[in-house]
C-alpha positions, 0 to 999 in steps of 0.5 A, a space after each residue: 516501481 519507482 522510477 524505474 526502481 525495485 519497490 523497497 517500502 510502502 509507507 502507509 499513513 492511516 488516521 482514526 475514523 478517516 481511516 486510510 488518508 496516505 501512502 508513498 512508495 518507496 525504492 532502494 534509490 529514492 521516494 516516490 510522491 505522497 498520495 493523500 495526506 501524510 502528516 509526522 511519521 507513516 502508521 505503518 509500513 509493508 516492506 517488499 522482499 523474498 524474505 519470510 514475511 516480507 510482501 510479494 504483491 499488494 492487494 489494492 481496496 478502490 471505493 467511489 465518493 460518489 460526488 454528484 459530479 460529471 464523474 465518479 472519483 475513484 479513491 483507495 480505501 484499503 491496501 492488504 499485503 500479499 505474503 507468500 506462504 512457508 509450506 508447499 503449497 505456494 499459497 499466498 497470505 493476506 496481512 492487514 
């Protein structure tokens, strides 16, 4: 949710060799902060519904910079969408 609000839209900014470098979530009635760095316009972007092909849930990839540090920087590495499935099963789909 942002703010309260049903999930529209994750806008996902992904950039060479850095790989994933921003994301913002965005709702029907507005945009939620920018994590990371997103520069022009999103990469890609996962829209959230119940329609055939839209994403349902989100799978979330964390690694570690591993900074000699008191503590352990936890950063997403990775986001997969969550697609439900069209035959009976109810099983879900991972979509890159």
């Amino acid at each position: 949710m942002v703010g309260n609000q049903a999930l529209d839209s994750l806008r996902l900014w992904i950039h060479g060799d850095h790989g994933l470098t921003g994301f913002q979530f965005v709702s029907t009635e507005g945009e939620g902060p920018l994590w990371g760095e997103g520069e022009g316009a999103a990469t890609a972007v996962i829209r959230f519904g119940e329609a055939p092909g839209k994403a349902i849930g989100l799978k979330i990839y964390l690694d570690s910079n591993d900074r000699p540090v008191t503590y352990k920087d936890v950063l997403v590495v990775g986001i997969q969408a969550l697609v439900k499935s069209t035959g009976d099963s109810g099983d879900f789909l991972c979509a890159g």
